[in-house]
C-alpha positions, 0 to 999 in steps of 0.5 A: 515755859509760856504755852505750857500746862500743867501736867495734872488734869482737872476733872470728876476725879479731882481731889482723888489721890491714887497709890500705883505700885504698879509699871505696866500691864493692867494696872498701869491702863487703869491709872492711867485713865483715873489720872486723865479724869483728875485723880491724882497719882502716885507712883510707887517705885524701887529705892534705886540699886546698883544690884538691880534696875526696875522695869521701865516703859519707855518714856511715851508709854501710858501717855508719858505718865501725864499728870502723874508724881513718883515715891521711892521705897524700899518696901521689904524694909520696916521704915519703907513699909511705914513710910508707904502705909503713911502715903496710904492713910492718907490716898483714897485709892491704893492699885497693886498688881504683885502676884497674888499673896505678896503685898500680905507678905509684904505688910502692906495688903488690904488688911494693913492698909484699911487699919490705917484708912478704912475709906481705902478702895484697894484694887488688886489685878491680877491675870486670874485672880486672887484665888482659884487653881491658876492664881499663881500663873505668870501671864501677860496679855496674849495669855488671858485672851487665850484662856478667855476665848478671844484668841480661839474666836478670832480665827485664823492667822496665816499659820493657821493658828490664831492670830497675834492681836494687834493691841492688848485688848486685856491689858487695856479693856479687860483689866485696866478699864475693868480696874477704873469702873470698879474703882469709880463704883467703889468710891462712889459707895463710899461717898454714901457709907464711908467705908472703903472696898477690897477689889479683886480684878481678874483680866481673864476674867475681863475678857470673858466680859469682852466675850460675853455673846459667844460663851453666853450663846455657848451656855444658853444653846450648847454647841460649837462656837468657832470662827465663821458660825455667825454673822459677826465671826465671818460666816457671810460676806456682808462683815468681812475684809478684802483687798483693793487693787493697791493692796490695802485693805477695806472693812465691810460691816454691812450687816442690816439689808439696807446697808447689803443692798446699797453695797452691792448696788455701788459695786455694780451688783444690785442682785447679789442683794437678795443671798445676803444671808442664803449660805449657799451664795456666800462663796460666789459674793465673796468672789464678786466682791473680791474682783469689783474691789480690786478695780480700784484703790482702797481710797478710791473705795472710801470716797464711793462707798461712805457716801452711798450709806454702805457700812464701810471703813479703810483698814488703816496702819496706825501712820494713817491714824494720826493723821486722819480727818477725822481723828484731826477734827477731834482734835485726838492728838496733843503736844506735851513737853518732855524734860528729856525728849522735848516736844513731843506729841501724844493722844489726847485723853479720850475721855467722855466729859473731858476737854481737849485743850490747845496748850502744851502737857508738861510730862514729868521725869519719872526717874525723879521723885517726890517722895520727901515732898509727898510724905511731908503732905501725909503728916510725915514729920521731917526728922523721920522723913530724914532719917529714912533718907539716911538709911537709904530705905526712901529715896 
C-alpha cells in the first residue's frame, strides 16, 4: 500500500527480540515501550481452543501492538514447552506476568530459559513480587495504588472515599516503565559481561516510587501524612482546581511567590498575594478565586492567565486532548493502517530520541500468527516444526 510504513520501528533498541507472554497490565505497558524503541516483540499466545478463549484487548489497546509479531503455544504440552524454550534461546529479552511460581511449574522459568541462553534478561512483574506474604494476591491497578499509598494521598472523591484514578498509573508508570528501565539496564550490563539477569518487578512497589516524597517525609519525620498536609496535597489555594462560569475546570500550580502574585494580580486581587502560605488566609483566597473564575469561561481564563506567567492549565476531557494546539504542533497523534478496522488514528510513540514520522503505521492482526515462520528463524527444523503443527500443540 503506497504511503504505508512498516509497522516495526527503528531505533536504540533495534536488534533486541523480546518474548511477551503477557495480554495486559504491566507487562504489556512495558513492551509496549521496548517495541516503539525497536526491539522486536513476540507475542506468545494460547493454541486456539473451542473450550476456551484467551483474553484479548481490543484492537486499539497498547497502540494496536504496532511493531509487534505473534506465536501460538500450547505451553502445558512437552513439544510446545520446547517449541517456546527454542524462541527464547534464541531472544534477548523473555517479559512474563503469570503469578508467581507458575512459569517454574511450567518448565519455562529463568532456571529453564537461561540453561539454554545465559545472555537471557528474564522480567517477571507481578502486583507484589515473587515473594513475601501477599505474592500470591489477585490484583489489578486500583489494588497496588491502595496498597502503596496513592489512593489514601489523593484525597476525597464525591463519596468521601478515595477516589477512582483516571488512568492506570501502576499498570503504566509502576510497573510497565518500571519493567522497560530495568530491562534496558540489564542489557546494558550484559553488553559489558555477557551474562543475562533475572528481574523481579513488583507494581506495588512502583508506586511506592511514585510516592516516594510522602513515605520518605513519613520515614524521616514520622507523623500524618494525608491529604491537605502540604503544598502539593492541597493545603493552599495556590495548587488547586476551580470551576469557571461554563463549568469546566481550571489547574492552578502557582507554588513559587512570583507565580502567587502574578495570579492574584490578573484576578484583580493584587493583596491576597501576601497570605499565600499564611493558613489562616487560605479559606478566604479560596472564595476569592473561586468567584473571579466564575466570571468567565475556562478558556477565557487560559487565554489571560498563560500570558501573564501564572502557572495555570485547563482541565481538559481526553476529546480536548487530541485535538489541542499543542499536542497538534507536536505532531502526538498518528495514522495507522488496520487489517480489519482500517484507518485508524492512534498516538504516537512519545518517546525521547524518537522520530515522529508522517507515514501510515501498518498494524498487524494479532489474531494471525508467525509461529512456524518464527521457529524456523530460531533453527527450529521444518520436520519438527511440522509435526508439532499436526499434534496441535503450535499453531
Amino acid at each position: 500500500m503506497p504511503g504505508v510504513a512498516s509497522s516495526a520501528l527503528t531505533g536504540p533498541l533495534c536488534g533486541i527480540t523480546v518474548l511477551d507472554l503477557s495480554t495486559v497490565g504491566p507487562a504489556s505497558r512495558c513492551t509496549r515501550l521496548l517495541a516503539d524503541y525497536g526491539a522486536r516483540v513476540v507475542k506468545v499466545g494460547p493454541v486456539p481452543s473451542a473450550d476456551a478463549a484467551p483474553i484479548e484487548p481490543p484492537f486499539f489497546a497498547y497502540s494496536g501492538h504496532r511493531g509487534m509479531r505473534r506465536v501460538e503455544l500450547d505451553l502445558k504440552d512437552d513439544d510446545g514447552r520446547a517449541a517456546f524454550l527454542a524462541l527464547a534461546a534464541a531472544a534477548d529479552v523473555l517479559v512474563e506476568s503469570f503469578r508467581p511460581g507458575v512459569v517454574d511449574r511450567l518448565g519455562i522459568g529463568y532456571e529453564a530459559a537461561s540453561a539454554r541462553n545465559p545472555g537471557i534478561v528474564y522480567c517477571s512483574t507481578s502486583g507484589y513480587g515473587q515473594d513475601g506474604p501477599a505474592a500470591q494476591w489477585a490484583g489489578h491497578d486500583l489494588d497496588y495504588l491502595a496498597v502503596g499509598g496513592y489512593l489514601a494521598m489523593s484525597g476525597p472523591g464525591r463519596d468521601g472515599g478515595p477516589p477512582l484514578p483516571g488512568a492506570t498509573v501502576a499498570d503504566a508508570a509502576a510497573g510497565g516503565m518500571q519493567a522497560a528501565l530495568a530491562i534496558t539496564a540489564a542489557l546494558a550490563g550484559r553488553a559489558a559481561t555477557g551474562r543475562g539477569a533475572y528481574l523481579d518487578v513488583s507494581v506495588a512497589e512502583g508506586v511506592l516510587w511514585l510516592m516516594s516524597l510522602a513515605i520518605d517525609e513519613q520515614l524521616a519525620l514520622g507523623g500524618d501524612v494525608r491529604p491537605g498536609h502540604d503544598v502539593l496535597s492541597g493545603r493552599y489555594a495556590c495548587y488547586a482546581t476551580y470551576r469557571c462560569g461554563d463549568d469546566k475546570w481550571i489547574a492552578v500550580g502557582a507554588i513559587e511567590a512570583k507565580f502567587f502574585a502574578n495570579l492574584c494580580a490578573a484576578l484583580g486581587r493584587p493583596e491576597l498575594a501576601v497570605g499565600q502560605y499564611d493558613d489562616g488566609a487560605q479559606a478566604d483566597i479560596r472564595t476569592a478565586f473561586a468567584d473571579a473564575f466564575a466570571m468567565r469561561t475556562r478558556d477565557e481564563w487560559v487565554e489571560v492567565l498563560t500570558d501573564a506567567d501564572t502557572c495555570v492549565a485547563p482541565v481538559l476531557e481526553v476529546a480536548e486532548v487530541v485535538a489541542h494546539p499543542q499536542f497538534k504542533a507536536r505532531r502526538v497523534v498518528g495514522a495507522a493502517s488496520h487489517p480489519k478496522e482500517g484507518a485508524v488514528r492512534q498516538l504516537a510513540p512519545l518517546l525521547a530520541g524518537m522520530a515522529r514520522g508522517d507515514g501510515v503505521v501498518a498494524l498487524p492482526d494479532m489474531g494471525e500468527s508467525d509461529t512456524e515462520h518464527l521457529l524456523k528463524e530460531a533453527g527450529v527444523d521444518g520436520e519438527t516444526i511440522a509435526a508439532w503443527v499436526a499434534r496441535g500443540v503450535v499453531a
